[in-house]
DSSP file (Angstrom, degrees, kcal/mol; ACC not computed):
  #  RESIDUE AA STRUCTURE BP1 BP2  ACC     N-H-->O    O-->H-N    N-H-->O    O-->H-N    TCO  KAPPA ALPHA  PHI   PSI    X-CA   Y-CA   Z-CA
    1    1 A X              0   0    0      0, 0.0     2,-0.4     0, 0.0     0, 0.0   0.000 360.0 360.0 360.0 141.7   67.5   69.8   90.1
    2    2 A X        -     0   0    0      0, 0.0     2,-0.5     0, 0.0     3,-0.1  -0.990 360.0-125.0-141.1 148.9   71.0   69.1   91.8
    3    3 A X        -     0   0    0     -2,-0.4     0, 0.0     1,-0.1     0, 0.0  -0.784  16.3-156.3 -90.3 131.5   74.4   69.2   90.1
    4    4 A X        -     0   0    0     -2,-0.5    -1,-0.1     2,-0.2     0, 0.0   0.784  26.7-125.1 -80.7 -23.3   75.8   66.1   90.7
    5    5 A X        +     0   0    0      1,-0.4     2,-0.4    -3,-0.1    -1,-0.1   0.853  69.0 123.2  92.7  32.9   79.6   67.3   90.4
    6    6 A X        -     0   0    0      2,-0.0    -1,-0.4     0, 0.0     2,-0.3  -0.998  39.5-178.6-134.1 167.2   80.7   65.0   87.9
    7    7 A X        -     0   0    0     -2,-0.4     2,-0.7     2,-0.0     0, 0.0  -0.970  28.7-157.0 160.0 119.4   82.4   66.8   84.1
    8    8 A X        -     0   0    0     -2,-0.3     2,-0.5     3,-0.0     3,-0.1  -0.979  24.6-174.1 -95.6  97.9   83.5   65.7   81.3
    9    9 A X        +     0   0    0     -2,-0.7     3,-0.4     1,-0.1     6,-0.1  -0.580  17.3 167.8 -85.4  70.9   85.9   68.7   80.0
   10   10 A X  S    S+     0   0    0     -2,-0.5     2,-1.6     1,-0.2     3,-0.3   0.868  74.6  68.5 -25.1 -48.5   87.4   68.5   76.6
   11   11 A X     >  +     0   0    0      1,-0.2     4,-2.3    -3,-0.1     3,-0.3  -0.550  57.4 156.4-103.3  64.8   88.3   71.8   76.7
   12   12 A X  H  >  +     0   0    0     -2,-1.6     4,-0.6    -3,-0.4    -1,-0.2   0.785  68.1  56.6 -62.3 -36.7   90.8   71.5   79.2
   13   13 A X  H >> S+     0   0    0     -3,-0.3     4,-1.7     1,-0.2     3,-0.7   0.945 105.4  50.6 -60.1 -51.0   92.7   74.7   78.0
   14   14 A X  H 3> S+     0   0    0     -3,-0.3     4,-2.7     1,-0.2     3,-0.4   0.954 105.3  48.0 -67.5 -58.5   90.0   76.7   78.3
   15   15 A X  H 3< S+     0   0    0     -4,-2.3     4,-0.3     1,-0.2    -1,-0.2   0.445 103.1  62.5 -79.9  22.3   88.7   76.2   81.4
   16   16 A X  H <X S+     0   0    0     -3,-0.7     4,-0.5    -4,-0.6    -1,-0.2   0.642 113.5  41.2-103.6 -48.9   92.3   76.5   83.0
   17   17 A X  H  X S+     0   0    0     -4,-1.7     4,-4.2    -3,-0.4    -2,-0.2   0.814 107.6  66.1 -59.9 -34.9   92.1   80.5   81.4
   18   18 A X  H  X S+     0   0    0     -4,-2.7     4,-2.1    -5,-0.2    -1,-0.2   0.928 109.2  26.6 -62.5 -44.0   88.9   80.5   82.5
   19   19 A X  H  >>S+     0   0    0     -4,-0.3     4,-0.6    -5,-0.2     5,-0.5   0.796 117.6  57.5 -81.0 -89.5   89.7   80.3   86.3
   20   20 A X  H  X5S+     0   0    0     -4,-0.5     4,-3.6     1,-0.3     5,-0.3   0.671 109.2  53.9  -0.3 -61.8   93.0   82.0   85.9
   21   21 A X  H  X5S+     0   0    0     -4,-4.2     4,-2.6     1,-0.2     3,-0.4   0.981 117.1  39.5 -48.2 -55.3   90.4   85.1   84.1
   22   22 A X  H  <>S+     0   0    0     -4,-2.1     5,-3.2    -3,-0.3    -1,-0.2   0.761 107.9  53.0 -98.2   6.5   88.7   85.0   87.0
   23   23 A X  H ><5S+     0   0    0     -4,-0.6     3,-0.6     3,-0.2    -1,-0.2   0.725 115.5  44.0 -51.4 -37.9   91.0   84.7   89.5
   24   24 A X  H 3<<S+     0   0    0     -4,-3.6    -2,-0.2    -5,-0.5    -3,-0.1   0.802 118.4  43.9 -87.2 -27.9   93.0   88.0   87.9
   25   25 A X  T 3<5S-     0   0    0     -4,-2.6    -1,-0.2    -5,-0.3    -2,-0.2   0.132 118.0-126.6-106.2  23.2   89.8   89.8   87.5
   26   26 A X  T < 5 +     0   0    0     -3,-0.6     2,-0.5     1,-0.2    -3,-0.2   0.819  42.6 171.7  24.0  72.5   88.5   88.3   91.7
   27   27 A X      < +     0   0    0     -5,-3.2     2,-0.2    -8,-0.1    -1,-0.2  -0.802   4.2 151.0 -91.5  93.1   85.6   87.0   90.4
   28   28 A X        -     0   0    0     -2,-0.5     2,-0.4     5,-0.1     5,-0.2  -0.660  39.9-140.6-157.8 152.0   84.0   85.0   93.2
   29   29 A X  S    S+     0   0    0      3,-2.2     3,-0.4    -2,-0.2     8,-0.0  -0.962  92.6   0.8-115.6 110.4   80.8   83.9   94.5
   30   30 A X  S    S-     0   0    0     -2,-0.4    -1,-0.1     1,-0.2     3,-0.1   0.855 131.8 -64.5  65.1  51.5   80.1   83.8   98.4
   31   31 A X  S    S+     0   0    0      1,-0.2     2,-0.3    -3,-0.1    -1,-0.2   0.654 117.1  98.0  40.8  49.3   83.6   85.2   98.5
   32   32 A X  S    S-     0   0    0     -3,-0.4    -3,-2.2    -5,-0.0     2,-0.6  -0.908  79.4-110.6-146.1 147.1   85.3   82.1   97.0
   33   33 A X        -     0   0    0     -2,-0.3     2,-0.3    -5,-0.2     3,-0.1  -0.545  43.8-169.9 -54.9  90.1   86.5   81.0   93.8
   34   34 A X    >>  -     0   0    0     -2,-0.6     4,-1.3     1,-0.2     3,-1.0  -0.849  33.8-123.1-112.0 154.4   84.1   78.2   92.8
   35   35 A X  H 3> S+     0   0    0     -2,-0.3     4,-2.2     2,-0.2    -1,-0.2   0.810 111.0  55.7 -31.7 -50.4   84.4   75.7   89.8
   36   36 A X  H 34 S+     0   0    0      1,-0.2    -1,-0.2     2,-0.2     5,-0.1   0.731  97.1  62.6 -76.3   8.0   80.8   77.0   88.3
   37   37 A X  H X> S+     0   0    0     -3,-1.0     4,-3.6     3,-0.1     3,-3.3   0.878 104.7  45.9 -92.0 -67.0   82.1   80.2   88.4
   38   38 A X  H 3X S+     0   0    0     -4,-1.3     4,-2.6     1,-0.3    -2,-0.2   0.800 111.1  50.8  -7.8 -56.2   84.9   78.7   85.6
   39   39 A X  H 3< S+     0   0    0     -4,-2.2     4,-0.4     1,-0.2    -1,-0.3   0.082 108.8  51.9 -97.9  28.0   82.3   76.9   83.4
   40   40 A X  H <> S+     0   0    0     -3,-3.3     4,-3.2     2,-0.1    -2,-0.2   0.520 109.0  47.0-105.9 -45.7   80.2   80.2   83.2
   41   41 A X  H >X S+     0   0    0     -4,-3.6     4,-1.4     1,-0.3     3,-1.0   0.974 115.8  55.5 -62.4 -44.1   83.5   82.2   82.1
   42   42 A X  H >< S+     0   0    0     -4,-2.6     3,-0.9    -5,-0.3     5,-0.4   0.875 109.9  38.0 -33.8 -59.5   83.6   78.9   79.6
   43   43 A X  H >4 S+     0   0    0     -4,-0.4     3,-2.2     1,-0.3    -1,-0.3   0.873 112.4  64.0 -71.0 -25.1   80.3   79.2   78.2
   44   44 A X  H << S+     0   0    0     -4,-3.2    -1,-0.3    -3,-1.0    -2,-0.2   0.936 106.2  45.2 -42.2 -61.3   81.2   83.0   78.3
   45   45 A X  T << S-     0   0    0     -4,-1.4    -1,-0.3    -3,-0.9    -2,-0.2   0.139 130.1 -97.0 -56.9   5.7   83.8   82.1   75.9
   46   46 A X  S <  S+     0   0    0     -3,-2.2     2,-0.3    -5,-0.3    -3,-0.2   0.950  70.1 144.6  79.5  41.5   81.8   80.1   73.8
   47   47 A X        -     0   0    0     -5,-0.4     2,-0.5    -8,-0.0    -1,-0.2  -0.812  48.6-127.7-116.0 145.3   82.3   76.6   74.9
   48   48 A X        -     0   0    0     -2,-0.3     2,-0.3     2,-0.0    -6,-0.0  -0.808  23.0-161.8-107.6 137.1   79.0   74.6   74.5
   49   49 A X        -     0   0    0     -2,-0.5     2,-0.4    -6,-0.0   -10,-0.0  -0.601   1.7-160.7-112.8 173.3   77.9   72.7   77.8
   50   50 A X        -     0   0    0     -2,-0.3     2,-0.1     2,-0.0    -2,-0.0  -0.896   3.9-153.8-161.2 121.0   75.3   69.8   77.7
   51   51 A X        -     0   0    0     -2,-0.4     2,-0.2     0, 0.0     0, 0.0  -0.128  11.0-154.4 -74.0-171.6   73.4   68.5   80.7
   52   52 A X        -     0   0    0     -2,-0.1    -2,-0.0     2,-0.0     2,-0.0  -0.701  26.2-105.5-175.4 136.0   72.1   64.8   80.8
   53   53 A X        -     0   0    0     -2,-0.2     2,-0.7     1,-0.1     0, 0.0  -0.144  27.4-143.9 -79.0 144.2   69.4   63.5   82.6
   54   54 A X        -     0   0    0      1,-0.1     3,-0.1    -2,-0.0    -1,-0.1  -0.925   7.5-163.1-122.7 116.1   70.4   61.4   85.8
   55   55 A X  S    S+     0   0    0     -2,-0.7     2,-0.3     1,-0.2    -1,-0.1   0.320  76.0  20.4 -98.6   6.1   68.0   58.5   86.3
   56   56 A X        -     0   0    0      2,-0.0     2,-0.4     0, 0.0    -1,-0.2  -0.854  64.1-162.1-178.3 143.6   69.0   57.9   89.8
   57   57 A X        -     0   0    0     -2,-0.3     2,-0.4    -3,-0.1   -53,-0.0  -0.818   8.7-175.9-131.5 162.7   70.8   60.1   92.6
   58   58 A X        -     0   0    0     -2,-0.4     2,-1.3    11,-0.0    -2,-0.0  -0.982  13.7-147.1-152.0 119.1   72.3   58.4   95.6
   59   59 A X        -     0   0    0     -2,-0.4     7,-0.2     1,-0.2     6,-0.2  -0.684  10.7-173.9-102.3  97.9   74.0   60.7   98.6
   60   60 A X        +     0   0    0     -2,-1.3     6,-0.2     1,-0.2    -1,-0.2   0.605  63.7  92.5 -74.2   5.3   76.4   59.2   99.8
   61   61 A X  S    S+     0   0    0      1,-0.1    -1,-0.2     4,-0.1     5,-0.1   0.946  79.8  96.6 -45.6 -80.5   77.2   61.6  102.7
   62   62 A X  S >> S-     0   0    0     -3,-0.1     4,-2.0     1,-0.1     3,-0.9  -0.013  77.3-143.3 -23.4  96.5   74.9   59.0  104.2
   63   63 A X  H 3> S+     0   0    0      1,-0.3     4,-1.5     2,-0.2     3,-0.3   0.792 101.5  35.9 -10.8 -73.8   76.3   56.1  106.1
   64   64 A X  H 3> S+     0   0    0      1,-0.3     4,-1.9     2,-0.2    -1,-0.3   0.913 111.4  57.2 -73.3 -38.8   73.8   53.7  104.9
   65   65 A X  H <> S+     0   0    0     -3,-0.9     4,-3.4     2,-0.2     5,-0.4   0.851 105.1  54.0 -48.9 -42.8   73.2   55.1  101.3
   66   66 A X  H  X S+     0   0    0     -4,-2.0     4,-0.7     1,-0.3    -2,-0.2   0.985 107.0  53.9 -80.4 -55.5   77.0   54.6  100.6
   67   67 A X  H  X S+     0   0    0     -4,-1.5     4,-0.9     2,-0.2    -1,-0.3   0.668 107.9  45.2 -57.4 -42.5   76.6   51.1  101.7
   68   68 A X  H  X S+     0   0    0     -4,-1.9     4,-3.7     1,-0.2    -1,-0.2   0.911 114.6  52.3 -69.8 -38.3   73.6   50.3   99.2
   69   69 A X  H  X S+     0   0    0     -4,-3.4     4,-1.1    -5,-0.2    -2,-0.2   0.667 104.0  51.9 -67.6 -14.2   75.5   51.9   96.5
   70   70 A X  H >< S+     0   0    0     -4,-0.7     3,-1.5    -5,-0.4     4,-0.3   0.689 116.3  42.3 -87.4 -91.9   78.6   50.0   97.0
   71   71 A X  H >X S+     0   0    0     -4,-0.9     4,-1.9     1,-0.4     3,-0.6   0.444 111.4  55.4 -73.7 -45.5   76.4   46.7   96.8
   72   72 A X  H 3X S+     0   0    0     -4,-3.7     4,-0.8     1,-0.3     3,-0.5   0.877 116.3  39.8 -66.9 -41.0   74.2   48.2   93.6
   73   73 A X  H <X S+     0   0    0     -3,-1.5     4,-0.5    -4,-1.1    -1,-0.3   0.430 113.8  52.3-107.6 -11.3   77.8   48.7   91.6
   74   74 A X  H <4 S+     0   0    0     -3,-0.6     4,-0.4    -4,-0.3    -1,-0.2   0.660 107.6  49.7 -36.9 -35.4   79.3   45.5   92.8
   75   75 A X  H  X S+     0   0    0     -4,-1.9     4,-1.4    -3,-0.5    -2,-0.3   0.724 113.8  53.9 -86.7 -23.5   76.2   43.5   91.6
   76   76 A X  H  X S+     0   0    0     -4,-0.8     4,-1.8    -5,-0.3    -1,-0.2   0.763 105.1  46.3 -82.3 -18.6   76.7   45.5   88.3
   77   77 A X  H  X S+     0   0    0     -4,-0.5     4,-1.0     2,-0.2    -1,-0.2   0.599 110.3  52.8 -85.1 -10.3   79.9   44.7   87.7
   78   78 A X  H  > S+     0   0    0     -4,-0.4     4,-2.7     2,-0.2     5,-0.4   0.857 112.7  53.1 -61.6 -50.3   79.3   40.5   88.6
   79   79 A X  H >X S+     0   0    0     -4,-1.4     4,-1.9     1,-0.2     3,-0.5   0.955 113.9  39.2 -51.5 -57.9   76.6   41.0   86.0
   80   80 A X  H 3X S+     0   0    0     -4,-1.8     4,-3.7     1,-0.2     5,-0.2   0.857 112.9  50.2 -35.7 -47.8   79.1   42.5   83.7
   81   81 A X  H 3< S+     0   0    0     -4,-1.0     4,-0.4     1,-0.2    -1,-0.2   0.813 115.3  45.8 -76.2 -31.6   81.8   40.3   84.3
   82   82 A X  H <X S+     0   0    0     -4,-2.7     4,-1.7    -3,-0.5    -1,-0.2   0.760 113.3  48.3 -77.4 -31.8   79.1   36.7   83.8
   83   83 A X  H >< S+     0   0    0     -4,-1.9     3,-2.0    -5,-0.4    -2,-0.2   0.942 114.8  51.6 -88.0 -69.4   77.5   38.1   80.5
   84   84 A X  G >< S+     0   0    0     -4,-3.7     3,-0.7     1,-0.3    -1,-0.2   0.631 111.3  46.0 -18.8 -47.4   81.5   38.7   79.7
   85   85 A X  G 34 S+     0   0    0     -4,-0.4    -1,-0.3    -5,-0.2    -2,-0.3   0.851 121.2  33.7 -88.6 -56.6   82.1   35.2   80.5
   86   86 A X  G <<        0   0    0     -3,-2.0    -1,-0.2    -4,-1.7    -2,-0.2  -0.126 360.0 360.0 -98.3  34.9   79.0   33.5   78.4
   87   87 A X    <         0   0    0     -3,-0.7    -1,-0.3    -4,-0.0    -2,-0.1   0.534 360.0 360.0-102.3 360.0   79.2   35.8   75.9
């Protein structure tokens, strides 16, 4: 399993107390402040999270990777942009 880093937050408000809580109460994981430390105080707070399964994972730290992945989301947006076009 990997967290991919990408978040949808509605609840913008909340997770803005949320770090702020744990900032005033130094609550920190490998002696830094991290973002999942935030969405824990969220769910703490009652905020309901939802994963979603990720059908394909790409790293793009990798020089070559980033390069297939620009091509695969160019050719999806051509696709888009012709079915747009003959629709």
């Amino acid at each position: 399993m990997a967290l991919v880093g990408l978040y949808k937050i509605k609840e913008f408000d909340i997770l803005i107390k949320s770090i702020d809580h744990n900032i005033k109460h130094n609550i920190r994981s490998n002696n830094e402040f991290y973002l999942t430390d935030g969405l824990q105080e969220m769910i703490r707070r009652g905020v309901k999270v939802e994963g979603f399964k990720v059908d394909n994972w790409y790293d793009c730290g990798q020089k070559e990777i980033l390069f297939k992945t620009n091509a695969l989301l160019l050719n999806k947006r051509k696709s888009c942009i012709l079915q747009k076009e003959f629709a």
